[in-house]
C-alpha beads as a LAMMPS data file, in Angstrom:
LAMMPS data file: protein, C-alpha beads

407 atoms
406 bonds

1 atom types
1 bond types

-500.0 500.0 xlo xhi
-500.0 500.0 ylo yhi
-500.0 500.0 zlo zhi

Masses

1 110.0

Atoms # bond

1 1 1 194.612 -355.673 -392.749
2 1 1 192.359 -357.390 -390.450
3 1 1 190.115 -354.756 -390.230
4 1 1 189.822 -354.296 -394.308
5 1 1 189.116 -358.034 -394.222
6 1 1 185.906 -357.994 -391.740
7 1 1 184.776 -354.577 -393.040
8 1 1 184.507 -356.781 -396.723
9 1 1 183.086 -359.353 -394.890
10 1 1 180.632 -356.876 -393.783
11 1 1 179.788 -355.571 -396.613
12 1 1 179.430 -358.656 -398.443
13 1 1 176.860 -360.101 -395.848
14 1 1 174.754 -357.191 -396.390
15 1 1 175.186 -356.697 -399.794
16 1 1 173.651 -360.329 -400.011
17 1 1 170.109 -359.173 -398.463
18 1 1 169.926 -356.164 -400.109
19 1 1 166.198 -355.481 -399.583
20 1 1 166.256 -356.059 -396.289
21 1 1 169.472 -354.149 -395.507
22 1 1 167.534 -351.083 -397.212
23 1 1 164.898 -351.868 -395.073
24 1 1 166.854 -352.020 -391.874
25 1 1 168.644 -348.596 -393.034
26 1 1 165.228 -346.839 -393.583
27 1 1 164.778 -345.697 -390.053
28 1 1 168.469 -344.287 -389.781
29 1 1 167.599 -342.222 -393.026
30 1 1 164.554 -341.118 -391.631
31 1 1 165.462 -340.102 -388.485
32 1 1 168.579 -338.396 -389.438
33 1 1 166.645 -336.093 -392.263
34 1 1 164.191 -335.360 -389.590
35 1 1 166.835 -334.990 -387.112
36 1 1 168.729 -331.784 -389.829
37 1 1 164.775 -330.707 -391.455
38 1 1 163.498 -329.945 -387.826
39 1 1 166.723 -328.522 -386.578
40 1 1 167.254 -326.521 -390.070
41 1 1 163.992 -324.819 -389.597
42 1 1 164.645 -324.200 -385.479
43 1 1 167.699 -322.601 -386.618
44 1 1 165.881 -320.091 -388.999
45 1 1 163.492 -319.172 -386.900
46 1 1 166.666 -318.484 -383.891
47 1 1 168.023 -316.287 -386.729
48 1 1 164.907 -314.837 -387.983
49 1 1 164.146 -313.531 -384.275
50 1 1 167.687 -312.621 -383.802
51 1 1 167.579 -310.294 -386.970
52 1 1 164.171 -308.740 -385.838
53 1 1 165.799 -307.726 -381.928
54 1 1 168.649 -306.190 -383.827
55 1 1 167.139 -304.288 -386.060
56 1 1 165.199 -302.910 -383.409
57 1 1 167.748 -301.261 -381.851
58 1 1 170.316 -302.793 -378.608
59 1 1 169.544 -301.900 -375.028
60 1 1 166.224 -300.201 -375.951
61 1 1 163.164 -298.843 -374.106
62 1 1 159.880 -297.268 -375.109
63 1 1 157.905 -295.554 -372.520
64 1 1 154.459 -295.348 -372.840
65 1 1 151.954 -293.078 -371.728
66 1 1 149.778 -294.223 -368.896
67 1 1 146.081 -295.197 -369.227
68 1 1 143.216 -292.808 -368.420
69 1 1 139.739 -293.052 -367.323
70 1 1 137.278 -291.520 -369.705
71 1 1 133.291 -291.283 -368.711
72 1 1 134.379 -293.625 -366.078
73 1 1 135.972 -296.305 -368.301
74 1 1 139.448 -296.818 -368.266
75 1 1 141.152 -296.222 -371.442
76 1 1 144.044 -298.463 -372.797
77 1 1 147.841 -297.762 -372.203
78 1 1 149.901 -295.436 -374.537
79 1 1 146.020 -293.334 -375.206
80 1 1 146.693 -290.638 -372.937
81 1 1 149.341 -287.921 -373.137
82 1 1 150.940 -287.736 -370.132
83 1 1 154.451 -287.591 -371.653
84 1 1 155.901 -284.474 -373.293
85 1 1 159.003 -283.799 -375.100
86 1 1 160.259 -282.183 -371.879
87 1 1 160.248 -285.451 -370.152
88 1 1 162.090 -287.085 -373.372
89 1 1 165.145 -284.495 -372.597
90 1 1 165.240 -284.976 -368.918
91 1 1 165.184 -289.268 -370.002
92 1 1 167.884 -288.110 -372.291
93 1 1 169.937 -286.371 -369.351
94 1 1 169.995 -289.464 -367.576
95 1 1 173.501 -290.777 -366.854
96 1 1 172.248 -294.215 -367.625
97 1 1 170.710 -293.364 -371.026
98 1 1 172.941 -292.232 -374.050
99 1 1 169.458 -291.425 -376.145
100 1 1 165.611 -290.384 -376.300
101 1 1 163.760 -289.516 -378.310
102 1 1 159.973 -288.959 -378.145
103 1 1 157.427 -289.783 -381.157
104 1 1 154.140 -289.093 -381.956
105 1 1 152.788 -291.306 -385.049
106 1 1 149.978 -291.913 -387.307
107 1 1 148.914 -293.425 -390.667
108 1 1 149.321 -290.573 -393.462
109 1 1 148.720 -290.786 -397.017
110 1 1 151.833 -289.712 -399.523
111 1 1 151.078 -288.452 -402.851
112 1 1 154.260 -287.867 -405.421
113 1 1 153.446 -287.174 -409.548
114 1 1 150.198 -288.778 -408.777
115 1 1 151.281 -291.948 -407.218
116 1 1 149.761 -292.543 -404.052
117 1 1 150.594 -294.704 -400.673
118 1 1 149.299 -295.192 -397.360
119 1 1 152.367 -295.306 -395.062
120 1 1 152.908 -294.929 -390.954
121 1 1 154.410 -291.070 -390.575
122 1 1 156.656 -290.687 -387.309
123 1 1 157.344 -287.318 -385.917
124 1 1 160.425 -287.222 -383.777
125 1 1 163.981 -286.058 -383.179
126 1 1 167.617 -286.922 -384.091
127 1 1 167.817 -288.923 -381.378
128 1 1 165.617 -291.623 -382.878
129 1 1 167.893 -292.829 -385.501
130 1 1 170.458 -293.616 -382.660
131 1 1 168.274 -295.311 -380.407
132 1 1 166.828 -297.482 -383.265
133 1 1 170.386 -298.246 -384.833
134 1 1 169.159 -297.120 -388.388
135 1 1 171.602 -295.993 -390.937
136 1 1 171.006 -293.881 -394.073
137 1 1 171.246 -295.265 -397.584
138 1 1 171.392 -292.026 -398.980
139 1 1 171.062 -288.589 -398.252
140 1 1 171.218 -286.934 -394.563
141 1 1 168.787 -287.190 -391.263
142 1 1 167.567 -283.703 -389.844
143 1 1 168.851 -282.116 -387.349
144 1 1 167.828 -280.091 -383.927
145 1 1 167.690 -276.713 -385.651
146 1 1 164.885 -278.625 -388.245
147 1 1 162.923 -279.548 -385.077
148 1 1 163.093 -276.237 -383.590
149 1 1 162.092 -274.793 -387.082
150 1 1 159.371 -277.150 -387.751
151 1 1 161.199 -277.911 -391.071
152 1 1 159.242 -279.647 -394.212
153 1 1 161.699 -282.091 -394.773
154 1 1 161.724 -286.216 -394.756
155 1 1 163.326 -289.653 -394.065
156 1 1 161.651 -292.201 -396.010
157 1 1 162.175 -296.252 -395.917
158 1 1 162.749 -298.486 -398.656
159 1 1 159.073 -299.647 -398.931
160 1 1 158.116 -296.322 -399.434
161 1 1 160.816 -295.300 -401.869
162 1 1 160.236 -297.932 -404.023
163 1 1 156.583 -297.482 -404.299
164 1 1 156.753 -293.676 -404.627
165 1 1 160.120 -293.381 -406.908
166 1 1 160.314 -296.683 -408.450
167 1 1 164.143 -296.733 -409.685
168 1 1 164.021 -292.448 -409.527
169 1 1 166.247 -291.110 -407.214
170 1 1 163.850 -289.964 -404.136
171 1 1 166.683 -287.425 -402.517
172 1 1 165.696 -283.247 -402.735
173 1 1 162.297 -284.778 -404.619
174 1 1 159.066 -283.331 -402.724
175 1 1 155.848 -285.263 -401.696
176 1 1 152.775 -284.472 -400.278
177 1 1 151.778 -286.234 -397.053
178 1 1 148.185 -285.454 -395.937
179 1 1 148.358 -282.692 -398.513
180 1 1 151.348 -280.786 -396.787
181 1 1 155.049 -280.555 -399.245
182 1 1 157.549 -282.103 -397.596
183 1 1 161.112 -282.420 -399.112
184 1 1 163.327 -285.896 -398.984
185 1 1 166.154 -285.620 -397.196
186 1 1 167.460 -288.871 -396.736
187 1 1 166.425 -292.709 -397.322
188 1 1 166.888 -295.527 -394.376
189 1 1 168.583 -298.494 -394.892
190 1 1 166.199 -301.809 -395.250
191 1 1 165.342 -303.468 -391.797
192 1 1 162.654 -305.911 -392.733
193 1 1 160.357 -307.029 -390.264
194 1 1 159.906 -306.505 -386.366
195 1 1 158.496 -309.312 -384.056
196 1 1 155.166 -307.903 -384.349
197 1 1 155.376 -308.576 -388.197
198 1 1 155.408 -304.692 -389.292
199 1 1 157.236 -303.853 -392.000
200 1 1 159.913 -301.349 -390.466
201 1 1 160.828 -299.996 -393.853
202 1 1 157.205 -298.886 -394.511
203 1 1 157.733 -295.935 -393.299
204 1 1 158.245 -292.024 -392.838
205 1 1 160.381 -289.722 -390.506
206 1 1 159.890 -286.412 -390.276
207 1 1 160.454 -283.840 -387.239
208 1 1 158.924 -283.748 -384.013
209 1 1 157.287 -280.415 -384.120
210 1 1 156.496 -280.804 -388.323
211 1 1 154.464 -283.574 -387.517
212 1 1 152.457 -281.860 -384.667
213 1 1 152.125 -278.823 -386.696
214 1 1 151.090 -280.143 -389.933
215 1 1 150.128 -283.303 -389.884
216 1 1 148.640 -284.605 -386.525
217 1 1 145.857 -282.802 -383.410
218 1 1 147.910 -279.625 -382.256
219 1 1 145.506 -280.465 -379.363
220 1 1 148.725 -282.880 -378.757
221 1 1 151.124 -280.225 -378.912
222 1 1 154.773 -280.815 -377.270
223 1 1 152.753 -284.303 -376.428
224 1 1 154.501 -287.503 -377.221
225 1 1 152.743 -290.726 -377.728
226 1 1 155.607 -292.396 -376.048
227 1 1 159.685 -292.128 -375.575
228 1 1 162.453 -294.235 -376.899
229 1 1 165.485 -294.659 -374.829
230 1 1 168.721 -296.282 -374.975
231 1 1 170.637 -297.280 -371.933
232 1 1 174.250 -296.720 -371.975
233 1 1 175.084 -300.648 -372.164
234 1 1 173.544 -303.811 -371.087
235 1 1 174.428 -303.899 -367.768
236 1 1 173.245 -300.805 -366.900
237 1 1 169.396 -301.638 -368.528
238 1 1 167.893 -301.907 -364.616
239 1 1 169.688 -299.111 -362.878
240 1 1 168.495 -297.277 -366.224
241 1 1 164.619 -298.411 -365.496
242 1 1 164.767 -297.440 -362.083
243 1 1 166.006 -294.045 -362.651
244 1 1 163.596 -293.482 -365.854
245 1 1 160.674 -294.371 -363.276
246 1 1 161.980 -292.148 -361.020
247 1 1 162.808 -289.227 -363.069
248 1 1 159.247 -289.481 -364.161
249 1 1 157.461 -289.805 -361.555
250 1 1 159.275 -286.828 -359.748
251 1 1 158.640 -284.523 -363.065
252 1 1 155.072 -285.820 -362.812
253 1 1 154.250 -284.794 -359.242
254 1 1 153.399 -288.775 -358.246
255 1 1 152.920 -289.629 -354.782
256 1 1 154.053 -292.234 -352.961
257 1 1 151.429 -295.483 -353.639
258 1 1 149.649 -293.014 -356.472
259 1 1 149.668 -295.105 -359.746
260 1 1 152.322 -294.264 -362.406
261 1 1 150.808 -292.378 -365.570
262 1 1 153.168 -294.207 -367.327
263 1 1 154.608 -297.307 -368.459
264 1 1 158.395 -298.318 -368.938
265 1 1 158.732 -301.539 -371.246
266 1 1 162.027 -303.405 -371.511
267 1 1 161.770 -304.387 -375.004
268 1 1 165.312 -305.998 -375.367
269 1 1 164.270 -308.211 -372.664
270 1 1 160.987 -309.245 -374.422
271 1 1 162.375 -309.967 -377.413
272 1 1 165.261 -311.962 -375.300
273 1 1 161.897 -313.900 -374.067
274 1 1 161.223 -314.183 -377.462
275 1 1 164.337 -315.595 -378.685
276 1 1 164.810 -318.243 -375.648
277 1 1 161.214 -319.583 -376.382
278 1 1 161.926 -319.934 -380.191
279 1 1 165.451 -322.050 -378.662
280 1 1 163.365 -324.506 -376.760
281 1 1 160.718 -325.006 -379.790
282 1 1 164.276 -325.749 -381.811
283 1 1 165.174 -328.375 -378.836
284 1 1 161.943 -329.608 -378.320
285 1 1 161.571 -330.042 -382.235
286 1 1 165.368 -331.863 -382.303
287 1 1 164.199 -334.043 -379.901
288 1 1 160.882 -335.237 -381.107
289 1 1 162.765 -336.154 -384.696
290 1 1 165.903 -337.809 -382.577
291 1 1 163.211 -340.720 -381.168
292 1 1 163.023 -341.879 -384.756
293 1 1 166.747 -342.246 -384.534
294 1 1 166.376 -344.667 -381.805
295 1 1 163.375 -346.596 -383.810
296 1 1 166.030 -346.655 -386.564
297 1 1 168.315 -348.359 -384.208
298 1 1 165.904 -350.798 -382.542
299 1 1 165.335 -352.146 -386.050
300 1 1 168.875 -352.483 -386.671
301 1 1 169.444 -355.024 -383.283
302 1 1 166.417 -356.897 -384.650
303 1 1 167.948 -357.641 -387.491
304 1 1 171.223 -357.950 -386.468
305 1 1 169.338 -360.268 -383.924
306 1 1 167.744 -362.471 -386.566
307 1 1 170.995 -361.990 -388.914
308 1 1 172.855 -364.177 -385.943
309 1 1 170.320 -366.851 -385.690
310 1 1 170.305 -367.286 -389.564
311 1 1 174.145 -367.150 -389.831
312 1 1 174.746 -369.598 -386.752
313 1 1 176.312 -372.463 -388.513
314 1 1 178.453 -369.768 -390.579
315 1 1 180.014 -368.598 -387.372
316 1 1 180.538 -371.944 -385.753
317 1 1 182.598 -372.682 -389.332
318 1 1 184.598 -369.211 -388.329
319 1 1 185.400 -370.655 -384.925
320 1 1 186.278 -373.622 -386.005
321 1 1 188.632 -372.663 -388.572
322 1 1 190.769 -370.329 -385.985
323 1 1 188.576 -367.283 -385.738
324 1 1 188.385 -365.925 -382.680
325 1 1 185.027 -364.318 -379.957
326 1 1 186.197 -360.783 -380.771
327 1 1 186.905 -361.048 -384.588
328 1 1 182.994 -362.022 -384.698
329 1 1 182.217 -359.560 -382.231
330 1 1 184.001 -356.743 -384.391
331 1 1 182.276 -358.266 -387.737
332 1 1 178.905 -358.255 -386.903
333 1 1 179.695 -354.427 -385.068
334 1 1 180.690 -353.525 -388.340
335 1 1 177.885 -354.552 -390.195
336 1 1 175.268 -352.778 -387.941
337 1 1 178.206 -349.988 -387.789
338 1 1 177.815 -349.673 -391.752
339 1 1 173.987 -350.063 -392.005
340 1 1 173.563 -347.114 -389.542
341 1 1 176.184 -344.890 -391.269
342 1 1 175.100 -345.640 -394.214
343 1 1 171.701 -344.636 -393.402
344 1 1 173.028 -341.860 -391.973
345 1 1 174.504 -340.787 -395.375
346 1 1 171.551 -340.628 -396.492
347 1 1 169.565 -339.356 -394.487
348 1 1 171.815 -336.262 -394.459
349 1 1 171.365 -335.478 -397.935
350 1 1 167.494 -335.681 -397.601
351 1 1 167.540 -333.260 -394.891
352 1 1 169.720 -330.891 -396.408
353 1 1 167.694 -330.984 -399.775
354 1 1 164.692 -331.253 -397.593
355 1 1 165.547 -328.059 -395.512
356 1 1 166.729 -325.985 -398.961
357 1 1 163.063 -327.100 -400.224
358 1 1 161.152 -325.736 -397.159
359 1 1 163.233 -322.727 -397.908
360 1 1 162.112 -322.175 -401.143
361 1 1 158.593 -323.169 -401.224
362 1 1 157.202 -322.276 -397.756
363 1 1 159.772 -318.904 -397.320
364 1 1 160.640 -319.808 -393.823
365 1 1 164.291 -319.168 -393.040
366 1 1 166.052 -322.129 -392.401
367 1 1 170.240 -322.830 -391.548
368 1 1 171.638 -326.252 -391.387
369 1 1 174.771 -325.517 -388.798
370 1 1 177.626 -327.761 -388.754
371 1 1 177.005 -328.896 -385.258
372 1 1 173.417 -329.923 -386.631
373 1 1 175.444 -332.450 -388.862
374 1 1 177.947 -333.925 -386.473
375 1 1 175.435 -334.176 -384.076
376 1 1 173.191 -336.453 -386.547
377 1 1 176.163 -338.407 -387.542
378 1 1 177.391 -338.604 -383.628
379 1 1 174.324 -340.090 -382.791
380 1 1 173.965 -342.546 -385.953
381 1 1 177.559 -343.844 -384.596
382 1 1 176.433 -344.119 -381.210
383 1 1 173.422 -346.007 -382.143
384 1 1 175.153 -347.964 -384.479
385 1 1 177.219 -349.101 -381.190
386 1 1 174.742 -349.421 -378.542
387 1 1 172.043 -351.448 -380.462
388 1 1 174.448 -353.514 -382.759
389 1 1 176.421 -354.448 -379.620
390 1 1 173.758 -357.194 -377.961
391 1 1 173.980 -358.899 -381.386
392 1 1 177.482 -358.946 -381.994
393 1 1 177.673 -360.225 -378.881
394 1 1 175.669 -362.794 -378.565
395 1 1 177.123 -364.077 -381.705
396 1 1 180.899 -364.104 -380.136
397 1 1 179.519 -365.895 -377.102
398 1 1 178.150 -368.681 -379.177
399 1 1 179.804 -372.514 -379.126
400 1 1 181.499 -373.524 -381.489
401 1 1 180.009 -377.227 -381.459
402 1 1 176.509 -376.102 -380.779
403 1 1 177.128 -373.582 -383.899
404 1 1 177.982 -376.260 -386.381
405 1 1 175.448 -378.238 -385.183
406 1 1 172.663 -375.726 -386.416
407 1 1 170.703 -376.652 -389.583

Bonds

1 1 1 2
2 1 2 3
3 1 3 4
4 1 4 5
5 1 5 6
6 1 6 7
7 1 7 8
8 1 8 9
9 1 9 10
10 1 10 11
11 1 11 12
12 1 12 13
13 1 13 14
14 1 14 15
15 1 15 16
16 1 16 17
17 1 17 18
18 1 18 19
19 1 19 20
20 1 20 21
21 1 21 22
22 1 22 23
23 1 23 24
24 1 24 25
25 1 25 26
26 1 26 27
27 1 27 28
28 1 28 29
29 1 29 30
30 1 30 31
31 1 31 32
32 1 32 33
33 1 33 34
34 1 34 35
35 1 35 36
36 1 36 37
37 1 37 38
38 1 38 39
39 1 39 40
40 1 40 41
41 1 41 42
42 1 42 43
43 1 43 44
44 1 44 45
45 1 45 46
46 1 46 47
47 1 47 48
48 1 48 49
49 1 49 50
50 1 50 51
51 1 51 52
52 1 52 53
53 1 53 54
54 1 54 55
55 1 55 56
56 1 56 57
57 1 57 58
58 1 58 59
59 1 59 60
60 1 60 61
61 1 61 62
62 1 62 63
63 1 63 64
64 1 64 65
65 1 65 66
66 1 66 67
67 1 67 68
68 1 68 69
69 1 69 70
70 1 70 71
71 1 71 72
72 1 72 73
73 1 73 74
74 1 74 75
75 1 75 76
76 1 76 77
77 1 77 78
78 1 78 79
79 1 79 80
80 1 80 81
81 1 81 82
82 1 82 83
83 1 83 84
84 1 84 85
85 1 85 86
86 1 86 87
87 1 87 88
88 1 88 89
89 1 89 90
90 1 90 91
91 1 91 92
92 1 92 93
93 1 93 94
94 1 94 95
95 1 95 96
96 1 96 97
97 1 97 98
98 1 98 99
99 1 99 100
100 1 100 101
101 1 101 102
102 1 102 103
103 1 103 104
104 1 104 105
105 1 105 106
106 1 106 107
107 1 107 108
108 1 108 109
109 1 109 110
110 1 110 111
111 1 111 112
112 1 112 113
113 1 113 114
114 1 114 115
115 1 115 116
116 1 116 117
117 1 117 118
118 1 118 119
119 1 119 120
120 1 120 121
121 1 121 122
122 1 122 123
123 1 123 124
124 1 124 125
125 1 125 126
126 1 126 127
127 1 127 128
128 1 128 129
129 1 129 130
130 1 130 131
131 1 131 132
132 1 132 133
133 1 133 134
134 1 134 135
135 1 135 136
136 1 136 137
137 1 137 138
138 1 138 139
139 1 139 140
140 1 140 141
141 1 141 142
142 1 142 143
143 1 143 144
144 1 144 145
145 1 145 146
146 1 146 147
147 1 147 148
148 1 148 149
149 1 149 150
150 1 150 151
151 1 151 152
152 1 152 153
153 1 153 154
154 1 154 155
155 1 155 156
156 1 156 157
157 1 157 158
158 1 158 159
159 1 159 160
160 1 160 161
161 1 161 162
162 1 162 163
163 1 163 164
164 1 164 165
165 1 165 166
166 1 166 167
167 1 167 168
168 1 168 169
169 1 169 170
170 1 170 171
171 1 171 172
172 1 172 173
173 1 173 174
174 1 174 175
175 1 175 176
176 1 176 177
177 1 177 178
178 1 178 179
179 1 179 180
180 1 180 181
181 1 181 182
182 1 182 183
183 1 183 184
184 1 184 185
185 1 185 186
186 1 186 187
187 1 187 188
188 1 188 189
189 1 189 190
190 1 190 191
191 1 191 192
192 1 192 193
193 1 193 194
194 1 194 195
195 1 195 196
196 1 196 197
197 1 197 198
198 1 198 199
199 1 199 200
200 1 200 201
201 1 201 202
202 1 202 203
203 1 203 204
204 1 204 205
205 1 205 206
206 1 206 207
207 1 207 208
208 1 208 209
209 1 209 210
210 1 210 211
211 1 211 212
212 1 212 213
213 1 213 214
214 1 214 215
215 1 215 216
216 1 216 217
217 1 217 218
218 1 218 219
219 1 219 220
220 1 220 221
221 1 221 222
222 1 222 223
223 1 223 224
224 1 224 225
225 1 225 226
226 1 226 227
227 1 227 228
228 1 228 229
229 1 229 230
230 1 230 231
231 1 231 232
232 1 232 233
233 1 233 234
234 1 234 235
235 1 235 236
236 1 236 237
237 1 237 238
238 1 238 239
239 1 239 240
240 1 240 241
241 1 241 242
242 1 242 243
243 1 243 244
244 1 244 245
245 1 245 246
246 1 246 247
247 1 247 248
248 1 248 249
249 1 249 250
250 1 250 251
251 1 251 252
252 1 252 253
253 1 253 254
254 1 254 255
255 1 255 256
256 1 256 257
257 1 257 258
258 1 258 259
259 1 259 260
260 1 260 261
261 1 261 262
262 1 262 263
263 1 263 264
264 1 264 265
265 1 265 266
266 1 266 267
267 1 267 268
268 1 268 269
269 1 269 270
270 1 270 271
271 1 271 272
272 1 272 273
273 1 273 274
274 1 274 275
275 1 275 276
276 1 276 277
277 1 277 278
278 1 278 279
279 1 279 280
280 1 280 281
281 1 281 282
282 1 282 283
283 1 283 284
284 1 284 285
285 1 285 286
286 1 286 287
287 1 287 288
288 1 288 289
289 1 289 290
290 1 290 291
291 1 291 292
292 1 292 293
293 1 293 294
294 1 294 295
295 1 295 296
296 1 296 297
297 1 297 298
298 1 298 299
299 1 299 300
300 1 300 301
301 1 301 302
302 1 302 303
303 1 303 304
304 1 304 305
305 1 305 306
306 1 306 307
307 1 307 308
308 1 308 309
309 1 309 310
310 1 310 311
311 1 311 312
312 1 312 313
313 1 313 314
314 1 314 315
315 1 315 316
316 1 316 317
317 1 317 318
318 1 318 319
319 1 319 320
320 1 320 321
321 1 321 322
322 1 322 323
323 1 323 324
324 1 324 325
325 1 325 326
326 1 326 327
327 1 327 328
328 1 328 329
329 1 329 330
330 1 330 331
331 1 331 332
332 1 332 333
333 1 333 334
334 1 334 335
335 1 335 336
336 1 336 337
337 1 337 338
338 1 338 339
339 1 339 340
340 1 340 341
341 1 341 342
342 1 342 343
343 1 343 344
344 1 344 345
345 1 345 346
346 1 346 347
347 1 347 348
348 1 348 349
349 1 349 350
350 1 350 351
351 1 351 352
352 1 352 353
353 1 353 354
354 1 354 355
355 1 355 356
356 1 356 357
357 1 357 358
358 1 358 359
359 1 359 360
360 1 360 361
361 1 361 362
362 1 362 363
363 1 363 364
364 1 364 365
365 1 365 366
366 1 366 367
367 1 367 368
368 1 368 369
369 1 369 370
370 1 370 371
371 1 371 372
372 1 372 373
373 1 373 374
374 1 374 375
375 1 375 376
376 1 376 377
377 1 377 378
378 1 378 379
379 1 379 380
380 1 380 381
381 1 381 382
382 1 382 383
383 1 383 384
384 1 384 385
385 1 385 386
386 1 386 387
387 1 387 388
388 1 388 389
389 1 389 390
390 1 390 391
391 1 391 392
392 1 392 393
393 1 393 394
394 1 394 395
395 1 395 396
396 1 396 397
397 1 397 398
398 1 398 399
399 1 399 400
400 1 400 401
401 1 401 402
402 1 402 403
403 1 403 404
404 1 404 405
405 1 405 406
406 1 406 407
């Protein structure tokens, strides 16, 4: 009952200076809707880099081959073959690795009932689809006995279906890629981007030995351009590095303090990096929009501040009539209480809206979390507390005398 009666009270004192309540209220709304925007859009990008290291594949390496020199310039990583397929089975024989495969790539043109599209064409084994964690849509993926074969046939992604078959059914249909037939075998499920912003559905799979027969150098024969691998589980991703090296290096003939012709790359734990610098750009951007939370309270003890001075005689007419120090400590709590709540409110439903907006028009993932929103409203409470406090009580520790005494 008491507490009804000073939250009215409350609410009728600011109800009576509306404009500058509003006012007063206008940095809590601000801060909280930049306080859920900023957060919103950390949290998209979190998920948006999360998606990209799963779809390209858990516990994964890719070995490159090592750098050459060339009329004595050194030429770039991954440009010489030093790797073979040989090396990808003895990687895959590994008890730390469940899966290799090796690849050899290039840009291809596809031609189907006089549609064309330029596409990236990978040549590789069935290993590949395991270490990348790719599922079918449709159809089958070849096998071992199509690699040994050098078998015409053809994985395709999404991208590549749609632009070739538009809504036509792309399974047993055969295209032409750098003017050899290849038959569709199968169609990949979508994956969307990777980190480096290729489109991962954009894309062909056929086998290892097709490619190098009919599509790329034979001078690169049994020559991989570099090795996928999977490790058997997290845990075991450094014993798995150090025994790739090693395997290598052994198969290779390297001598101790020779260079490696070859380079291992931990890509799980890059795009980890990845992910924990996109978490401290979310902090970083919570906190810069949280300091106009503490503006928004700063303005509310002014206020509050000049509130007391104006209502001094009111509360001394309180006092006198039996009220006591805390019930105008707890009234004038309440009132900055509501103004920053009430702010709050608001300022919630202009981030949300805000955040769905940046969705829509910029294309930016973005996820307001539940702990985004109790956080916001946590820290409008706490505010509301710490920086109405001072006020409140410097208007319980007034006199009673003095206070009626005030013009």
């Amino acid at each position: 009952m008491i507490f009804s009666s000073l939250l009215e009270t409350a609410w009728h004192a600011l109800a009576t200076h509306r404009m500058r309540s509003f006012l007063t209220m206008l940095g809590m709304v601000i801060g909280v809707a930049a306080v859920i925007l900023m957060m919103a859009i950390g949290e998209g990008a979190q998920v948006m880099v999360r998606d990209s290291i799963k779809s390209m594949g858990s516990n994964l390496f890719i070995i490159l081959s090592g750098a050459s020199t060339s009329s004595g310039a050194r030429v770039a990583t991954g440009n010489a073959p030093t790797l073979t397929t040989e090396d990808a089975e003895a990687i895959r024989n590994l008890s730390d690795v469940l899966a290799a495969a090796p690849v050899t790539s290039g840009g291809a043109q596809l031609i189907y009932n006089g549609v064309n599209w330029s596409t990236s064409v990978y040549g590789t084994t069935p290993d590949y689809i395991q270490v990348r964690n790719w599922s079918l849509a449709s159809g089958g993926f070849f096998n071992e006995a199509d690699v040994r074969n050098g078998a015409r046939v053809a994985v395709i992604g999404q991208v590549v279906a749609r632009e070739l078959f538009g809504d036509e059914d792309p399974l047993g249909k055969v295209i032409r890629i750098k003017q050899a037939p290849f038959e569709v075998i199968g169609v990949l499920t979508a994956k969307g981007q990777s980190l480096d912003g290729r489109d991962q559905d954009d894309t062909v799979i056929v086998p290892f030995s097709s490619a190098q027969q009919k599509l790329f150098s034979n001078r690169m024969r049994n020559r991989a351009r570099f090795i996928m691998a999977q490790a058997v589980s997290e845990k075991s991703m450094g014993i798995a590095e150090s025994t790739i090296t090693d395997a290598l290096r052994s198969r290779h003939r390297i001598g101790v303090g020779q260079e490696d012709d070859f380079s291992v790359r931990n890509l799980t734990a890059i795009a980890e990096t990845a992910a924990a610098t996109t978490r401290i750009m979310s902090i970083l951007l919570g906190t810069i929009a949280a300091i106009s939370l503490v503006v928004g309270g700063i303005g509310i003890m002014n206020i509050m501040l000049v509130s007391v001075t104006e209502r001094t005689r009111e509360i001394g007419i309180r006092m006198a009539i039996g009220a006591r120090s805390r019930d105008v400590l707890w009234q004038f709590l309440i009132e900055a209480l509501t103004l920053s709540l009430i702010g709050c409110g608001i300022g919630l439903l202009l981030g949300v809206g805000g955040a769905w907006l940046v969705g829509i028009l910029v294309g930016l993932p973005v996820a307001v979390t539940p702990t985004s929103v109790l956080l916001a409203v946590g820290v409008s409470f706490i505010i509301g507390v710490f920086f109405g406090f001072y006020p409140a009580r410097r208007a319980a520790g007034l006199d009673p005398i003095e206070a009626l005494r005030s013009q």
